[in-house]
PDB file with one MODEL, atoms N, CA, C and O in Angstrom:
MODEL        1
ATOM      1  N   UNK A   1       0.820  -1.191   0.000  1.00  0.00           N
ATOM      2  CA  UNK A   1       0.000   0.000   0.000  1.00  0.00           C
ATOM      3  C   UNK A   1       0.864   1.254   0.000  1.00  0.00           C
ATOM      4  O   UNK A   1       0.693   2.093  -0.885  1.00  0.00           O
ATOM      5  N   UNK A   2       1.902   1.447   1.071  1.00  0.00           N
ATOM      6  CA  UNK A   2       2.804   2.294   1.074  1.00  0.00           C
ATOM      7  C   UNK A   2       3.683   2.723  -0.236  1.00  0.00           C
ATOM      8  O   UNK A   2       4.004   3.892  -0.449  1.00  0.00           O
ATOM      9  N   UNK A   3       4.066   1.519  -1.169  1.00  0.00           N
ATOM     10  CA  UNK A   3       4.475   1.535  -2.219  1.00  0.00           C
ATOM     11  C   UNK A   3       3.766   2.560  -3.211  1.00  0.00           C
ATOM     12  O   UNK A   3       4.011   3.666  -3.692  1.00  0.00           O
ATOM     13  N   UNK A   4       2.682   1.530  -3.264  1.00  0.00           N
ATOM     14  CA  UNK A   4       1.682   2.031  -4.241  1.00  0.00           C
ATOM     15  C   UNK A   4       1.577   3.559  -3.960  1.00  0.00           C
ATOM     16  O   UNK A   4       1.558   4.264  -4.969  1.00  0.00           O
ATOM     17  N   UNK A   5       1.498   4.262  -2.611  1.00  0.00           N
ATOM     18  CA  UNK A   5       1.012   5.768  -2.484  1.00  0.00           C
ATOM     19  C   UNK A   5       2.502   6.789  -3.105  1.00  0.00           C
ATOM     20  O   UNK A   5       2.532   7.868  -3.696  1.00  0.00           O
ATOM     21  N   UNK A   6       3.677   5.801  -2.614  1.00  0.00           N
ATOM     22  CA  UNK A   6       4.733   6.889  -2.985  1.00  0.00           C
ATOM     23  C   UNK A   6       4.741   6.593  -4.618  1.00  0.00           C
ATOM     24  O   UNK A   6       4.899   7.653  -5.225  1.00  0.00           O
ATOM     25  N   UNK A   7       4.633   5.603  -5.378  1.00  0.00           N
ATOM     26  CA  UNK A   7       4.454   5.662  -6.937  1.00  0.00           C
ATOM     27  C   UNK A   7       3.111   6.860  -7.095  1.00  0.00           C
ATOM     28  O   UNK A   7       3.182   7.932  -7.696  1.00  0.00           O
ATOM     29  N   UNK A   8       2.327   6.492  -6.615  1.00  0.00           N
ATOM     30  CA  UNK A   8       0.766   7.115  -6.909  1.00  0.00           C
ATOM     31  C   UNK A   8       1.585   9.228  -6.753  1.00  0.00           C
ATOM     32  O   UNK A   8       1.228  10.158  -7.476  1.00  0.00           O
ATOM     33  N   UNK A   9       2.413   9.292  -5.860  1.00  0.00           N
ATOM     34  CA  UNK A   9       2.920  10.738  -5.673  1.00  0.00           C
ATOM     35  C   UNK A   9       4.541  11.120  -6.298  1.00  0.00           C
ATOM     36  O   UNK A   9       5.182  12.121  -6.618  1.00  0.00           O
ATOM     37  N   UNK A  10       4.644  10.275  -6.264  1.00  0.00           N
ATOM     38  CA  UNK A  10       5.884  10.338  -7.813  1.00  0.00           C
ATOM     39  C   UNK A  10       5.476  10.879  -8.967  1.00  0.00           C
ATOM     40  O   UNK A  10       5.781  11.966  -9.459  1.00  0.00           O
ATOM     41  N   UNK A  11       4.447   9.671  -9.537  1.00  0.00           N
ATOM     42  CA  UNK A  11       3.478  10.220 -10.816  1.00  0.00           C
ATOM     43  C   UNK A  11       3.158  11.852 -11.036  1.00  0.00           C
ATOM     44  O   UNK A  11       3.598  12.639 -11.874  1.00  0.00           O
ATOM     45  N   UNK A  12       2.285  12.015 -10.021  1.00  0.00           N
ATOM     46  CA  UNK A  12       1.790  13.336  -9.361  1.00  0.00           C
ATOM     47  C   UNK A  12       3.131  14.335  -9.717  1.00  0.00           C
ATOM     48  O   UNK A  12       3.332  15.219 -10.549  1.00  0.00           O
ATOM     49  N   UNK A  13       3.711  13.884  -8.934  1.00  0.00           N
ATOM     50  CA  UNK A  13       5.557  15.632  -9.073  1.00  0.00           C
ATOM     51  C   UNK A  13       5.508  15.543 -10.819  1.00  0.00           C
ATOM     52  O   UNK A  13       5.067  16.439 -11.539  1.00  0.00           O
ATOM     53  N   UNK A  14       6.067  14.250 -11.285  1.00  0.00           N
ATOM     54  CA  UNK A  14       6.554  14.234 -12.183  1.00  0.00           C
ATOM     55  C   UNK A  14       5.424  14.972 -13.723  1.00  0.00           C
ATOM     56  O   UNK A  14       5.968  15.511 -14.687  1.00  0.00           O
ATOM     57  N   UNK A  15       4.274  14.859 -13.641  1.00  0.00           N
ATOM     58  CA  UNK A  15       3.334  15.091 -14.563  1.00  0.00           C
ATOM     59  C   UNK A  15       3.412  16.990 -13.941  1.00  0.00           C
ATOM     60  O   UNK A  15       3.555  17.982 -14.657  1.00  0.00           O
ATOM     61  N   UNK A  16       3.276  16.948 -12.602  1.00  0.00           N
ATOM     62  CA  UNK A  16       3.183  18.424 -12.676  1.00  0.00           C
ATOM     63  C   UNK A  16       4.903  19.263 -12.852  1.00  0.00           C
ATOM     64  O   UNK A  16       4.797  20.483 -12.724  1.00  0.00           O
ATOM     65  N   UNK A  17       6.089  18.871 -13.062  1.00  0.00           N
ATOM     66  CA  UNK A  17       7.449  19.402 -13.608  1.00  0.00           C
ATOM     67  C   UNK A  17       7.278  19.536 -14.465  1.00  0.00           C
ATOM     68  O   UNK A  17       7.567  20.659 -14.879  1.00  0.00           O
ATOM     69  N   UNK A  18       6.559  18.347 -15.658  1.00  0.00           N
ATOM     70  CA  UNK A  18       6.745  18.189 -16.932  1.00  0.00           C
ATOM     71  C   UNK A  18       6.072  19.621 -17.565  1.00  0.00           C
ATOM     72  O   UNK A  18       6.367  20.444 -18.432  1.00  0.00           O
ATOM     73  N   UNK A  19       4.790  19.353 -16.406  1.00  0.00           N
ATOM     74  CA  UNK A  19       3.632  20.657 -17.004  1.00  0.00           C
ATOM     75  C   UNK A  19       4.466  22.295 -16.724  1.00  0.00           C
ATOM     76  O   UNK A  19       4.709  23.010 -17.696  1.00  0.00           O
ATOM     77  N   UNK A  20       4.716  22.590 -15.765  1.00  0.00           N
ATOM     78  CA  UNK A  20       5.761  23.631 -15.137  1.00  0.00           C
ATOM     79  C   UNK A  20       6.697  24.270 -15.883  1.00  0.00           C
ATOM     80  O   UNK A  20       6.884  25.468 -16.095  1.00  0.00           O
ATOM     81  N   UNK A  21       7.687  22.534 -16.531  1.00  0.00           N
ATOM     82  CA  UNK A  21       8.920  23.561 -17.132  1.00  0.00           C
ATOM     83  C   UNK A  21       8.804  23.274 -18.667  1.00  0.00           C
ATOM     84  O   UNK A  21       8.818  24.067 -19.609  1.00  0.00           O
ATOM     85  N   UNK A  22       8.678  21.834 -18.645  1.00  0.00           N
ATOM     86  CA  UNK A  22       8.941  21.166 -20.100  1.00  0.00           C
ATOM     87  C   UNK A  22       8.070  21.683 -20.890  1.00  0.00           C
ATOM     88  O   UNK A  22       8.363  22.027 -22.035  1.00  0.00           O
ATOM     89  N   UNK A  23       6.727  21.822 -20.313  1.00  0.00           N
ATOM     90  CA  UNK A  23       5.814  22.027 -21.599  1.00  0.00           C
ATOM     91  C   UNK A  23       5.310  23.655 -21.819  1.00  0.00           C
ATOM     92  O   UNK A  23       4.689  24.112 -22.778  1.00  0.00           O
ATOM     93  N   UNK A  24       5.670  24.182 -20.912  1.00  0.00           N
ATOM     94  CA  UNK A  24       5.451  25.220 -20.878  1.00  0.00           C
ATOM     95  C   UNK A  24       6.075  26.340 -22.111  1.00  0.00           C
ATOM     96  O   UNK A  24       7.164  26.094 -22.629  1.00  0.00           O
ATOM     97  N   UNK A  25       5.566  27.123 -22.367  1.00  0.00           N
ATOM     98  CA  UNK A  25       5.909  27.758 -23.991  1.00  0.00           C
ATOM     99  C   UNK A  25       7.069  28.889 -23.068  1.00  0.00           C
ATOM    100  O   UNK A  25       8.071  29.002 -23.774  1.00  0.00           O
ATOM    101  N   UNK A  26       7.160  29.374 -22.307  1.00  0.00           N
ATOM    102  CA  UNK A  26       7.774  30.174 -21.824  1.00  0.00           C
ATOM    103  C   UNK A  26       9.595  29.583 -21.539  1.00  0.00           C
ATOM    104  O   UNK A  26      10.092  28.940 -20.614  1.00  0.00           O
ATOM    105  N   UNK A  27      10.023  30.005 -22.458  1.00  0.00           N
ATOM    106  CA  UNK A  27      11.822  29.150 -22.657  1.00  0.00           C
ATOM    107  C   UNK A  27      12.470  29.311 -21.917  1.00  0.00           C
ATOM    108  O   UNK A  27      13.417  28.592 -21.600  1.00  0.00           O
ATOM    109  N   UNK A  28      11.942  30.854 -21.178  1.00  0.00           N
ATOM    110  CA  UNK A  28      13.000  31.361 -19.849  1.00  0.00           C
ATOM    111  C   UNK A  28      12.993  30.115 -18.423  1.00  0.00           C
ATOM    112  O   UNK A  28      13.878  29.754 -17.648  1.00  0.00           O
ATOM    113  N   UNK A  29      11.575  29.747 -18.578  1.00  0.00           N
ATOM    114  CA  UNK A  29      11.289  28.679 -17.472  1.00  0.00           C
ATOM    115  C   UNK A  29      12.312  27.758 -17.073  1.00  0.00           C
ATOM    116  O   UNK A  29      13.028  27.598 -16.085  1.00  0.00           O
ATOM    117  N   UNK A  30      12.128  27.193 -18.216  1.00  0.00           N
ATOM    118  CA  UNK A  30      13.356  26.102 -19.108  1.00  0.00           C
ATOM    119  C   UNK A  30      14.698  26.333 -18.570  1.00  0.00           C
ATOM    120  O   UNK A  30      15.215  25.567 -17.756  1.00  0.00           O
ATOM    121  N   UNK A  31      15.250  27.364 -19.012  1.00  0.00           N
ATOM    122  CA  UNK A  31      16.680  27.832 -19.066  1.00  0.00           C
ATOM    123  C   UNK A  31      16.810  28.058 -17.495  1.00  0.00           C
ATOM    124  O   UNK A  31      17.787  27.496 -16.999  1.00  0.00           O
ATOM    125  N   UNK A  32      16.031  28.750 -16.659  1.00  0.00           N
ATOM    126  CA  UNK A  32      16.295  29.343 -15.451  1.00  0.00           C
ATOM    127  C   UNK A  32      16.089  27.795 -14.669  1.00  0.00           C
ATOM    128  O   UNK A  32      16.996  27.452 -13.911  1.00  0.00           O
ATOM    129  N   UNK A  33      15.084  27.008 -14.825  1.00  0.00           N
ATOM    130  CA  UNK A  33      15.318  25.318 -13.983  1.00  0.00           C
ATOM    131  C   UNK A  33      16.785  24.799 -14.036  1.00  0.00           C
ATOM    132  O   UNK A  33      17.729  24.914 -13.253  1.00  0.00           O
ATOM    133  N   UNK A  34      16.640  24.209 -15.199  1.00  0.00           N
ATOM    134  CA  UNK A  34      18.221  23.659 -15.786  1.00  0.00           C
ATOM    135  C   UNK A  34      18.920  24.043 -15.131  1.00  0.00           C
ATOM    136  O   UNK A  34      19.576  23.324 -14.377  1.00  0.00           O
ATOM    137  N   UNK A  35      19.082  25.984 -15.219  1.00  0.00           N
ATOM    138  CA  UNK A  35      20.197  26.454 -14.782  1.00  0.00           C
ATOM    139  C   UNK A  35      21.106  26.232 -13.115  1.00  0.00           C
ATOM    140  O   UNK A  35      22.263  26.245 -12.696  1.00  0.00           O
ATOM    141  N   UNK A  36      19.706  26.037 -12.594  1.00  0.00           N
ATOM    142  CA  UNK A  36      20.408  25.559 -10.874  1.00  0.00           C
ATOM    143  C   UNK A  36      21.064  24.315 -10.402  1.00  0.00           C
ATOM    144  O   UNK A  36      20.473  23.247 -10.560  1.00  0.00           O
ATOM    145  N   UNK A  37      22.083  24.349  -9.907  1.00  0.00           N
ATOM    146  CA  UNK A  37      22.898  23.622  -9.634  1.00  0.00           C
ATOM    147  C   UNK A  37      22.333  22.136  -8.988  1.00  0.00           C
ATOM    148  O   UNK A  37      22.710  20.988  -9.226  1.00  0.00           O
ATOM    149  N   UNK A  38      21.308  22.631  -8.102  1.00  0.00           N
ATOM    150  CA  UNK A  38      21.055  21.283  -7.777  1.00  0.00           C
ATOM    151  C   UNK A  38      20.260  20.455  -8.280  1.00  0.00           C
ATOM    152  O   UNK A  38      20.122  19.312  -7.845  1.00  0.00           O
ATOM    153  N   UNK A  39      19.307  21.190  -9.786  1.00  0.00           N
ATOM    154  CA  UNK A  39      19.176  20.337 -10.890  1.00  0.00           C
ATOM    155  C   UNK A  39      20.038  19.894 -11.642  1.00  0.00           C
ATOM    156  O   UNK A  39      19.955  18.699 -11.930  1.00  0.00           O
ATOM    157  N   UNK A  40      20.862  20.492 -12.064  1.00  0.00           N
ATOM    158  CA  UNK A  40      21.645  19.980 -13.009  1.00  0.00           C
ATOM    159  C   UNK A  40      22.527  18.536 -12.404  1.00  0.00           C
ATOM    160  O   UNK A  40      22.852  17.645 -13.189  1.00  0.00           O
ATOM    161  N   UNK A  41      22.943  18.441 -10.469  1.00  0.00           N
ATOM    162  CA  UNK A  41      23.369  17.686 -10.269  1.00  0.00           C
ATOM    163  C   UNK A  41      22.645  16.340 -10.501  1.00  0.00           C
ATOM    164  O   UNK A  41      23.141  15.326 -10.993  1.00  0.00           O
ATOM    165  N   UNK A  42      21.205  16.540  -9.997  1.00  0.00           N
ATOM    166  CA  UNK A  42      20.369  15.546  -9.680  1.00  0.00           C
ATOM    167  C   UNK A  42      20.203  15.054 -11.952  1.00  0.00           C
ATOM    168  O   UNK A  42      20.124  13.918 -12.419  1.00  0.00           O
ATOM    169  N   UNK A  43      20.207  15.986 -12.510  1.00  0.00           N
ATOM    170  CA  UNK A  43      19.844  15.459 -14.323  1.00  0.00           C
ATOM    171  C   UNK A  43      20.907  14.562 -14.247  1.00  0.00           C
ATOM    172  O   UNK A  43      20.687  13.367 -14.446  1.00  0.00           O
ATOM    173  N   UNK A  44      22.441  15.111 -13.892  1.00  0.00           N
ATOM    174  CA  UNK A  44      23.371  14.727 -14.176  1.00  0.00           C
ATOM    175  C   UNK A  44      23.586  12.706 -13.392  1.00  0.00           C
ATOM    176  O   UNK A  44      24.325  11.818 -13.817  1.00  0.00           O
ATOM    177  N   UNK A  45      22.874  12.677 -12.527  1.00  0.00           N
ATOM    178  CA  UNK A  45      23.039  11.674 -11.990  1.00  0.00           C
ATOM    179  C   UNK A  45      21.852  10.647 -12.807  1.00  0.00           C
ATOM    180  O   UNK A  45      22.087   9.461 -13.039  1.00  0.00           O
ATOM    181  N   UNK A  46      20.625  11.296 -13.167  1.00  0.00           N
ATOM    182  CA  UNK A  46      19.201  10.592 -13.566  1.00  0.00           C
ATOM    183  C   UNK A  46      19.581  10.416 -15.366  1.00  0.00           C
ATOM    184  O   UNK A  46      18.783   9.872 -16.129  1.00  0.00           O
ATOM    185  N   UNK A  47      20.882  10.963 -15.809  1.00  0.00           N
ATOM    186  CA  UNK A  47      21.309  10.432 -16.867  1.00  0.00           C
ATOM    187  C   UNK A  47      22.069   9.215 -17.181  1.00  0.00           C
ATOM    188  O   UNK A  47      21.937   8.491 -18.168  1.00  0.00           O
ATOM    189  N   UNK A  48      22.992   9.082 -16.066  1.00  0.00           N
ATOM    190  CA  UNK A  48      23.292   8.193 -15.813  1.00  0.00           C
ATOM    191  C   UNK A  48      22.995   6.962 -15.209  1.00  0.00           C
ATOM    192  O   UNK A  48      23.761   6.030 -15.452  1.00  0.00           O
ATOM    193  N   UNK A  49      21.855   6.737 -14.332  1.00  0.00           N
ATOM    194  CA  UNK A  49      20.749   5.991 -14.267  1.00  0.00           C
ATOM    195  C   UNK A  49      20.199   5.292 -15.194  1.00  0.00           C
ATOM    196  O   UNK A  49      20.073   4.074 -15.320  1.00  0.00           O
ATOM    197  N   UNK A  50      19.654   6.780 -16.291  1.00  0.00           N
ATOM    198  CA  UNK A  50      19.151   6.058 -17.182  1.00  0.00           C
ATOM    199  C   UNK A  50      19.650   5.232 -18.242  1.00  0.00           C
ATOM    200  O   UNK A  50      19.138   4.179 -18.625  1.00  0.00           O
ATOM    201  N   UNK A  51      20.992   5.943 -18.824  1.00  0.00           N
ATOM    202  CA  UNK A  51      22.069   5.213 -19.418  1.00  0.00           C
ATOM    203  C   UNK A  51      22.436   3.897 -19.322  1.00  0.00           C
ATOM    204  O   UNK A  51      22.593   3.012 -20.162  1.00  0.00           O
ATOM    205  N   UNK A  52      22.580   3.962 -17.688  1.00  0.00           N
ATOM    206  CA  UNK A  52      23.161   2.289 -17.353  1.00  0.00           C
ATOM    207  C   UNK A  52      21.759   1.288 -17.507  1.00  0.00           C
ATOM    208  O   UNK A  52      21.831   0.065 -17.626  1.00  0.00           O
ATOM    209  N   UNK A  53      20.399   2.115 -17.476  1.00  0.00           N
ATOM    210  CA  UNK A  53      19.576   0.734 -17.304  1.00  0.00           C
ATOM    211  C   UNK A  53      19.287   0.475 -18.584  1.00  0.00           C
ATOM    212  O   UNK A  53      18.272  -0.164 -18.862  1.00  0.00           O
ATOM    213  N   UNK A  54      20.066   0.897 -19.462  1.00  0.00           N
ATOM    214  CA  UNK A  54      19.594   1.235 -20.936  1.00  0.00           C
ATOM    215  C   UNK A  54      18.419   1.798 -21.627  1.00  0.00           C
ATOM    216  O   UNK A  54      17.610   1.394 -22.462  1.00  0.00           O
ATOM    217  N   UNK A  55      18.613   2.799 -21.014  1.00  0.00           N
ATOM    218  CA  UNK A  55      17.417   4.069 -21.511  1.00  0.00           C
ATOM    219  C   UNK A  55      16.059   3.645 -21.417  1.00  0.00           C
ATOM    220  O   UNK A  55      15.044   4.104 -21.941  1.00  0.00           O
ATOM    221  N   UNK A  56      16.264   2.524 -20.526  1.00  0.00           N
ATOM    222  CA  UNK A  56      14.332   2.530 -19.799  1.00  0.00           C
ATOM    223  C   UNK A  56      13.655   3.538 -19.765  1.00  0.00           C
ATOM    224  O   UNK A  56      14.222   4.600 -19.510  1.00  0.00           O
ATOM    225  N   UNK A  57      12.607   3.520 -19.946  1.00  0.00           N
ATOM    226  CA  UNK A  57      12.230   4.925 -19.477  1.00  0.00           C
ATOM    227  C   UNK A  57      12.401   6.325 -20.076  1.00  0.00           C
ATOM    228  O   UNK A  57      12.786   6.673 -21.192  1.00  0.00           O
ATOM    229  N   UNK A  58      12.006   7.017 -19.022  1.00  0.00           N
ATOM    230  CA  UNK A  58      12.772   8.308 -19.337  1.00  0.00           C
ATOM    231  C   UNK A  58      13.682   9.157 -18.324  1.00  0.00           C
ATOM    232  O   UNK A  58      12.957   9.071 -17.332  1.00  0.00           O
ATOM    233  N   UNK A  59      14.535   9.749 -18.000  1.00  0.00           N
ATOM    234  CA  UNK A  59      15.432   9.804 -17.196  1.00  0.00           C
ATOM    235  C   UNK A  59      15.064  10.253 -15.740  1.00  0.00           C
ATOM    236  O   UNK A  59      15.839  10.107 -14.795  1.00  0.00           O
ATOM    237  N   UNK A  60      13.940  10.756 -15.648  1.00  0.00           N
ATOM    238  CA  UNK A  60      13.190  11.372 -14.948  1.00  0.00           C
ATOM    239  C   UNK A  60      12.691  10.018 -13.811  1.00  0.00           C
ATOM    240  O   UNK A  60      12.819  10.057 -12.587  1.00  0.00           O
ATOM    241  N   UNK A  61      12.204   9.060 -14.486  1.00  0.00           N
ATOM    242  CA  UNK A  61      11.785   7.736 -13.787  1.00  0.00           C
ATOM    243  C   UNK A  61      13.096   7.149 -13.193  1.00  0.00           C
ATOM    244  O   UNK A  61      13.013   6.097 -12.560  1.00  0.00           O
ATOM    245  N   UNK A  62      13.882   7.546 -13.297  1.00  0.00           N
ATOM    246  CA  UNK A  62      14.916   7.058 -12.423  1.00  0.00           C
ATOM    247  C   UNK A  62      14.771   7.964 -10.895  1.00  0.00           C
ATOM    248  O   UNK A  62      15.162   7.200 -10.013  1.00  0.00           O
ATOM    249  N   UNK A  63      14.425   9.072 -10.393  1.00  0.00           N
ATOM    250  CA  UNK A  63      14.882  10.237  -9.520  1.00  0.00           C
ATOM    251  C   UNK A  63      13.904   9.462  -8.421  1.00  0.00           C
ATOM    252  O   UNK A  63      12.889   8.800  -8.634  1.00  0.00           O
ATOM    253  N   UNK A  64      14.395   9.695  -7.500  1.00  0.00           N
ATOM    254  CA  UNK A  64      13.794   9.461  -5.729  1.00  0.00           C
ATOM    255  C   UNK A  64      12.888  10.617  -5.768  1.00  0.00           C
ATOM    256  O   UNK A  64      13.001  11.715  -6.313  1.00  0.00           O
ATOM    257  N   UNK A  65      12.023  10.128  -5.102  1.00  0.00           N
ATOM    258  CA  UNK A  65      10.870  10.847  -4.236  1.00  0.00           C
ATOM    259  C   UNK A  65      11.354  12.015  -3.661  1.00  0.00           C
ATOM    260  O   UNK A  65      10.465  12.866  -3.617  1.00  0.00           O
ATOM    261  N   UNK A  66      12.373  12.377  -3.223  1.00  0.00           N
ATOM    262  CA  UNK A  66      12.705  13.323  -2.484  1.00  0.00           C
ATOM    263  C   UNK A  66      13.328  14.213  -3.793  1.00  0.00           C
ATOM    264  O   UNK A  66      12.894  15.361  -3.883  1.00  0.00           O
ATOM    265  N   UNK A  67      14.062  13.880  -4.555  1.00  0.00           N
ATOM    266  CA  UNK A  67      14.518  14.106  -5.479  1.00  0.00           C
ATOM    267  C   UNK A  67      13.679  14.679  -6.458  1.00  0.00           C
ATOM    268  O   UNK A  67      14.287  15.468  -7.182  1.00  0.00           O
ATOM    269  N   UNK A  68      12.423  14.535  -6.730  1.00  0.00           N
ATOM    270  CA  UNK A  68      11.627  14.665  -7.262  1.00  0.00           C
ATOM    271  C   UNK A  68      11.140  16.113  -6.491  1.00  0.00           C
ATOM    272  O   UNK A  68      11.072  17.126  -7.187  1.00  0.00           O
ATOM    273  N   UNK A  69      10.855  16.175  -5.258  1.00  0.00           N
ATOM    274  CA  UNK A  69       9.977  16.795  -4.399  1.00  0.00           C
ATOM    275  C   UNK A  69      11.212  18.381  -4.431  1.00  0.00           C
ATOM    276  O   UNK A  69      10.730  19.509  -4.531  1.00  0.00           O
ATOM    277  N   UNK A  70      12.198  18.239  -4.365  1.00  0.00           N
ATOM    278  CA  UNK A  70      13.085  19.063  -4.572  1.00  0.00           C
ATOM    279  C   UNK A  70      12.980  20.179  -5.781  1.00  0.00           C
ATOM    280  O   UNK A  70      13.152  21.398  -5.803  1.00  0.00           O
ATOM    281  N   UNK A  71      12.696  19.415  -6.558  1.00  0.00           N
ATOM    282  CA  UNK A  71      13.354  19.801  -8.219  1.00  0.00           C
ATOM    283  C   UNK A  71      11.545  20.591  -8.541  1.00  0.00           C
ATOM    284  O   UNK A  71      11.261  21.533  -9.282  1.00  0.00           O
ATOM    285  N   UNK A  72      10.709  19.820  -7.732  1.00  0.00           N
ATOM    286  CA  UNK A  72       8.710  20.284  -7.869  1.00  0.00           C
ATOM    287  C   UNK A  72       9.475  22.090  -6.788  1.00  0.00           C
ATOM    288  O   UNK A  72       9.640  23.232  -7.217  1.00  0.00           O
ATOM    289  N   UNK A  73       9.639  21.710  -5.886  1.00  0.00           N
ATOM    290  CA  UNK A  73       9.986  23.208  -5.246  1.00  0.00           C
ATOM    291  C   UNK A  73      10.548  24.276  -5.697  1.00  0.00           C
ATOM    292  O   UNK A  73      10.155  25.402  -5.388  1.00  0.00           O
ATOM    293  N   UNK A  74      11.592  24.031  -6.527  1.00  0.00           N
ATOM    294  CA  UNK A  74      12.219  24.521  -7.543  1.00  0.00           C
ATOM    295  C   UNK A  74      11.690  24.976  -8.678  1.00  0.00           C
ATOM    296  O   UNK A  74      11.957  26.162  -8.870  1.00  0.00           O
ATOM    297  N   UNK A  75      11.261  24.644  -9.219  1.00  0.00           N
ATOM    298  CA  UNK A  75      10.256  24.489 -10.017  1.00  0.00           C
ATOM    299  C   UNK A  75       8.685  25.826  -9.926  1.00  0.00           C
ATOM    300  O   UNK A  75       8.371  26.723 -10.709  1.00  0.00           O
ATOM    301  N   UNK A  76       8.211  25.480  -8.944  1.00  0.00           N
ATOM    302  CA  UNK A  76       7.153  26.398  -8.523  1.00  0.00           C
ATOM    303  C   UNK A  76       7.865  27.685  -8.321  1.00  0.00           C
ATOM    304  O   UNK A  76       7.321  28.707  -8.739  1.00  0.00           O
ATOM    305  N   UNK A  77       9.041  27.757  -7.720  1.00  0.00           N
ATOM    306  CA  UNK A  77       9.802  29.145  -7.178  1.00  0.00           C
ATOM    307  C   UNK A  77       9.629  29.672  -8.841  1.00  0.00           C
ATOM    308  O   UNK A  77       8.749  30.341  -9.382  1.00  0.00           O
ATOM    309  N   UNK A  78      11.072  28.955  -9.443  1.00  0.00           N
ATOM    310  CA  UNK A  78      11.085  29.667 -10.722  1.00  0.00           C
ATOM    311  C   UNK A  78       9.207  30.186 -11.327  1.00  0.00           C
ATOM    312  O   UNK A  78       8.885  31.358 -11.518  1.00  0.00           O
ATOM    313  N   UNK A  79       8.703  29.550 -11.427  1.00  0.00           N
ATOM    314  CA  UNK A  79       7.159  29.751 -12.482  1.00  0.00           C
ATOM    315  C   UNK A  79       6.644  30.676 -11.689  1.00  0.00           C
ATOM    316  O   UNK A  79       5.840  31.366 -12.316  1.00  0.00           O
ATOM    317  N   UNK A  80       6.794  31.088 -10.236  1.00  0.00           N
ATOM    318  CA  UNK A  80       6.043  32.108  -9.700  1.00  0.00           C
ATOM    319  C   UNK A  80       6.027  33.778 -10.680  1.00  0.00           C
ATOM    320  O   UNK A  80       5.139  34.569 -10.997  1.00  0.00           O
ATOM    321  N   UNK A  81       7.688  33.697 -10.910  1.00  0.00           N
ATOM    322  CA  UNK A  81       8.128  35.022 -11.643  1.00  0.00           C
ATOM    323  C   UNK A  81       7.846  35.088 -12.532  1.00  0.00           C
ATOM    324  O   UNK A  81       7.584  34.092 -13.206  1.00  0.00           O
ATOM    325  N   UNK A  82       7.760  36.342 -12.987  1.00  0.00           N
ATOM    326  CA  UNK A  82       7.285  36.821 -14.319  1.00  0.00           C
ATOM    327  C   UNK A  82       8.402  36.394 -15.539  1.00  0.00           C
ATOM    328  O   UNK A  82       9.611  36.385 -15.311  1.00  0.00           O
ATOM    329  N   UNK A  83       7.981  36.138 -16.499  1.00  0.00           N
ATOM    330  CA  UNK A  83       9.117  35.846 -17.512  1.00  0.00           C
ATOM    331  C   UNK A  83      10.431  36.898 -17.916  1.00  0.00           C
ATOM    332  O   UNK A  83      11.580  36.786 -18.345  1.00  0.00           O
ATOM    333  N   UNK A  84       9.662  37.787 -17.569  1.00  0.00           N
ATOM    334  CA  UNK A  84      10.596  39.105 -18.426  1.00  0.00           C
ATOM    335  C   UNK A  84      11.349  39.696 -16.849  1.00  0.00           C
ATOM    336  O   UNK A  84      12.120  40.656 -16.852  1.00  0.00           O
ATOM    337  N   UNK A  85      11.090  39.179 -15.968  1.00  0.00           N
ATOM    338  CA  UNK A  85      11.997  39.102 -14.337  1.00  0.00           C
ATOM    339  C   UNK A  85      12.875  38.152 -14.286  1.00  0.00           C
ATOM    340  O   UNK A  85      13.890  38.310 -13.606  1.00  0.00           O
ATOM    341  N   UNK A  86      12.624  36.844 -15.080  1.00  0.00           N
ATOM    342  CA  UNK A  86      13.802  35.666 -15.277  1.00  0.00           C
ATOM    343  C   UNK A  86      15.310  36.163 -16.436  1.00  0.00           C
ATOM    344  O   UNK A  86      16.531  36.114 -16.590  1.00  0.00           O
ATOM    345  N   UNK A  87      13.858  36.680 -17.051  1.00  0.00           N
ATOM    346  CA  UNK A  87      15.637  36.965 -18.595  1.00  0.00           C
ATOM    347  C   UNK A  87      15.964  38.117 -17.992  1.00  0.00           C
ATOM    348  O   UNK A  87      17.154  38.368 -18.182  1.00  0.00           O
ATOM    349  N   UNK A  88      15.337  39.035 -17.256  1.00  0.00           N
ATOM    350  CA  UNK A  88      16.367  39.764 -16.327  1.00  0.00           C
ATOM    351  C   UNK A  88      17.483  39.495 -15.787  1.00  0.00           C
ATOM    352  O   UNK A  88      18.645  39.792 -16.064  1.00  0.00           O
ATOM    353  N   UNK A  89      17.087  39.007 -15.129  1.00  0.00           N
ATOM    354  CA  UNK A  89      17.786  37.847 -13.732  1.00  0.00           C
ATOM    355  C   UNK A  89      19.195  36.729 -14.463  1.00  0.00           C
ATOM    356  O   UNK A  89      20.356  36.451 -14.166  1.00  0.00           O
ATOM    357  N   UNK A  90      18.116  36.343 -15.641  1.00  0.00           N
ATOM    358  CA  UNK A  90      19.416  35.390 -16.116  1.00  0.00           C
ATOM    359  C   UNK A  90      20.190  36.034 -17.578  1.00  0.00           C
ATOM    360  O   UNK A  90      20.389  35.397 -18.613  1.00  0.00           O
ATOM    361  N   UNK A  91      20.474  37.176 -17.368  1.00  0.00           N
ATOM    362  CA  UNK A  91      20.943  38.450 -18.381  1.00  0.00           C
ATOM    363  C   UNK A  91      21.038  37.889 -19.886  1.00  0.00           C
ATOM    364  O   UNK A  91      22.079  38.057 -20.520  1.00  0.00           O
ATOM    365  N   UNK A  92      19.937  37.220 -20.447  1.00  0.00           N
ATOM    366  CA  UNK A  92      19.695  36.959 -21.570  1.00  0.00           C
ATOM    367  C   UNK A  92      18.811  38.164 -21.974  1.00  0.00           C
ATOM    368  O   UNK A  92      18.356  38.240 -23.115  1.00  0.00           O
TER     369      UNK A  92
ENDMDL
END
């Protein structure tokens, strides 16, 4: 049961990041996520994950719950701001 709830809230982060950064038309989103270090560590590790299991998936299905819950916090911070406050911010 316990299983099932942390998959059931995995799902959940992961559909709402995708919605947040990936799909979002706004590029600054994009660029300003990526850009933080402790995404890029956590991509950098969920590439290699995915690599070794031979590209099961998608790289994303590799990341821990917490890992996940991190990158959703992150995530909301960046999307709070206005777009044209990010390419400020990230002097593009």
């Amino acid at each position: 049961m316990l299983f099932k709830r942390k998959h059931e809230d995995s799902e959940k982060i992961k559909q709402e990041l995708l919605s947040l950064i990936d799909e979002s038309s706004e590029v600054i989103y994009k660029i300003a996520f990526y850009s933080q270090p402790e995404v890029q560590d956590i991509m950098n590790r969920l590439m290699n994950a995915w690599e070794s299991s031979g590209r099961r998936g998608r790289p994303i299905d590799h990341a821990s719950i917490s890992e996940l819950k991190l990158m959703l916090k992150i995530a909301r911070k960046i999307t709070k701001k206005k777009p044209e406050e990010l390419w400020a911010e990230y002097g593009y």
